[in-house]
Structures are given as C-alpha cells and as structure tokens.
N, C-alpha and C positions, 0 to 999 in steps of 0.2 A: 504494500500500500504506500502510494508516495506520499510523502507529508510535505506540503508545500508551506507552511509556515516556515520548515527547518530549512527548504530550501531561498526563501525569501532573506532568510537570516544569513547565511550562509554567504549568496551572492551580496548583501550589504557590506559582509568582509571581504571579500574578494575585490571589491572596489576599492575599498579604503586603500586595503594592503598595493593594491599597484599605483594609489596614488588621487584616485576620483573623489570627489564631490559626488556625496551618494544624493545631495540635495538640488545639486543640478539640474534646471530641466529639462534635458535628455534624458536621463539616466531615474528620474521620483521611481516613474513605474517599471526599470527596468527588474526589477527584483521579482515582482508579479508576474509580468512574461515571460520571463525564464522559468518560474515553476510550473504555470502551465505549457510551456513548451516541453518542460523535463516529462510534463504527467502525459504526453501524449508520448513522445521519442520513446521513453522507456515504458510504455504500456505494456510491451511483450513479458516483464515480471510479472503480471498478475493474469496471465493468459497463456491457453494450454493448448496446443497443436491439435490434442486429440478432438477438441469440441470440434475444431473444422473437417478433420480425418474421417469423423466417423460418420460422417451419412456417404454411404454407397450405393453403385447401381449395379447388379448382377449382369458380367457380363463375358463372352462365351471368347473374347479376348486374350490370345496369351504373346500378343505380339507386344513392344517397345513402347510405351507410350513415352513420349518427351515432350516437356512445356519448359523453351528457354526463354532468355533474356528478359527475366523477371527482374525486375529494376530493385533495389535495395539502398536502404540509409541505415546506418547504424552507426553505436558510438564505439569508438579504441577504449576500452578498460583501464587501457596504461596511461593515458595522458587526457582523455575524455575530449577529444577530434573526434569529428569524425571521417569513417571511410564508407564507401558506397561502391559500387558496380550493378553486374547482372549475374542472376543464378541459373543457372543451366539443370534440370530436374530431368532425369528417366526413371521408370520403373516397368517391370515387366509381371504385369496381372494375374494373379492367381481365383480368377473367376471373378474378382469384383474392380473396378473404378470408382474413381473420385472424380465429383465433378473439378476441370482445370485450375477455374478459381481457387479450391479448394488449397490446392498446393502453393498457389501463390499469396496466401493467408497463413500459412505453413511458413514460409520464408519469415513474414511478418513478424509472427510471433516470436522466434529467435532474432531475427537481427533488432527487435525494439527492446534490447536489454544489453548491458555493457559487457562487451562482447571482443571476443578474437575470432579473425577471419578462420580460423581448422577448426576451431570449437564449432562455429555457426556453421561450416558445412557439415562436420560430424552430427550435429544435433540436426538436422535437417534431413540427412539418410536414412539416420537411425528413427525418427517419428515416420515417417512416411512406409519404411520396409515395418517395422513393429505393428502400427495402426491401420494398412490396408494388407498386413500377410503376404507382402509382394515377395517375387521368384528371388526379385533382384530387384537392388537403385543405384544409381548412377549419379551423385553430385557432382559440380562444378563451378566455382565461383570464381570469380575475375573482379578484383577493387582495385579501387583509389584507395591509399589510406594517405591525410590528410598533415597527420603526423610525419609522415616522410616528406609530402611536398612541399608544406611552408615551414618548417620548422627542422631542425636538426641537419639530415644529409641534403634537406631541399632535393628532390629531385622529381617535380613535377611529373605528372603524367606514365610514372612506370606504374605499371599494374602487379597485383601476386597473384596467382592462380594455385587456388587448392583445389582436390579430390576428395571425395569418398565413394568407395565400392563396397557394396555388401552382394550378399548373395550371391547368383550365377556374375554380379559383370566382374567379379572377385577372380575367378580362374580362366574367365573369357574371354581371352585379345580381341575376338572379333567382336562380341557384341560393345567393347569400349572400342575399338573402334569405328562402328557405325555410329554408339555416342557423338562420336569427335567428329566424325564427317557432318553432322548431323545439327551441328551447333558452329561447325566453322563458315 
C-alpha cells in the first residue's frame, strides 16, 4: 500500500537536501504529484499477474502464440530512473489461451514495481508458463535504462537485452529461433 503522506515528506527532503525552496512556486505542489505519480508507476506492488492470467478460452491450439513489442516503463531499484523498452512474449498452449491483452497487463504488473530488467523478464515467464500451464515461454526484453544514459557511463541509447526460457523453448534451438525470427 503506498503511503503518500510519507512520500510527500520525503520528496520535501529531497529538495531541501539538493538545495530548493520547497516554498517556491514551482515546486508548493510538487510533493503531491510525485506521490501520486509514485501511486500509479509502482501500482504493480499491490497487483497480481494471476487476476489477469486467469480467464481463459479453450483452445485446440498447440502452435507458438507471440504478442511483441509491448511497450514498458518501469523504475531501476538501484538509483530509482527509470528504464523502458518493448517485451517480446511467446508461449506455446497446452489447450487453453489468454486473451493478448491479457499478457500485456502481465508485463504491467511487474514492471510497475522497482525493479531489475532479468528479474522482470524472469517474473514475466514464470507467471504466464505457471498461470496458463503452457508447453513453453519465451521472454524477451530490450531497454533503455536511464541510469546508464544520463548519468554515470552516459551512454545514451544502448539497449540490454534479456531472456527467459522455460519449458520446451528450454532444449529447442528451433523453436527460439523462430522466436527470434519472429520479433526481429
């Protein structure tokens, strides 16, 4: 549950300490908008993959289903930037589907909590193969992280790319690579 009082308080020191006028008129209400902006960004703490996972459609499907370039915001853990890209999703149906949405509601729920990019494709594999009993899944993430481009080694614009494989795409060159053909 976020408590936006504490975070109100919170950003009033964060001003002081680098120097602001918390009484400024830019800055009266900026304490207020940052805890509702925190209560939305990190909503994915009070919210569960499964609620969206679990309604399914019976279906006679056992081919690859993929839904990429799901667009994602989330915050760095270590320095509270953030990083963003697109998630790349397969999974291969063991007689049920989820509606597409559904997955991309799935991404949500992880990346709206402070987060590391191999965590957040780890937890994104593991809910979707666990909650729809798929064969196989297939993550794939591509960021920006924010903390690298303005700050520290600065180096704008490089991306990280993570994986996770569960199930059959685990021992199967081929079907990761129709993944990959399939997203590039």
């Amino acid at each position: 549950m976020i408590d936006k009082e504490k975070i109100e308080k919170a950003v009033e020191l964060l001003l002081e300490g680098i120097g602001e006028n918390v009484n400024r008129e830019g800055l009266v209400d900026t304490p207020k908008r940052v805890a509702r902006m925190y209560e939305e960004i990190f909503g994915g703490l009070s919210a569960s993959a499964k609620e969206h996972l679990q309604k399914t459609f019976e279906s006679p499907m056992n081919d690859m289903v993929i839904e990429k370039d799901i667009t994602f915001y989330s915050m760095c853990e270590h320095h509270l930037l953030p990083f963003f890209g697109v998630v790349h999703i397969a999974y291969i149906p063991d007689g049920k589907v989820v509606g597409l949405s559904k997955l991309a509601r799935t991404v949500e729920v992880f990346a709206r909590r402070p987060q590391i990019q191999e965590r957040l494709t780890s937890q994104i594999a593991e809910a979707v193969m666990d909650n729809l009993h798929a064969k196989g899944v297939m993550v794939m993430i591509e960021a920006e992280h924010l903390c690298m481009s303005m700050r520290g080694v600065k180096k704008p614009g490089s991306k990280t790319v993570t994986f996770a494989t569960l199930g059959q795409f685990e021992d199967n060159a081929q079907l990761r690579k129709t993944f990959m053909d399939a997203v590039r």
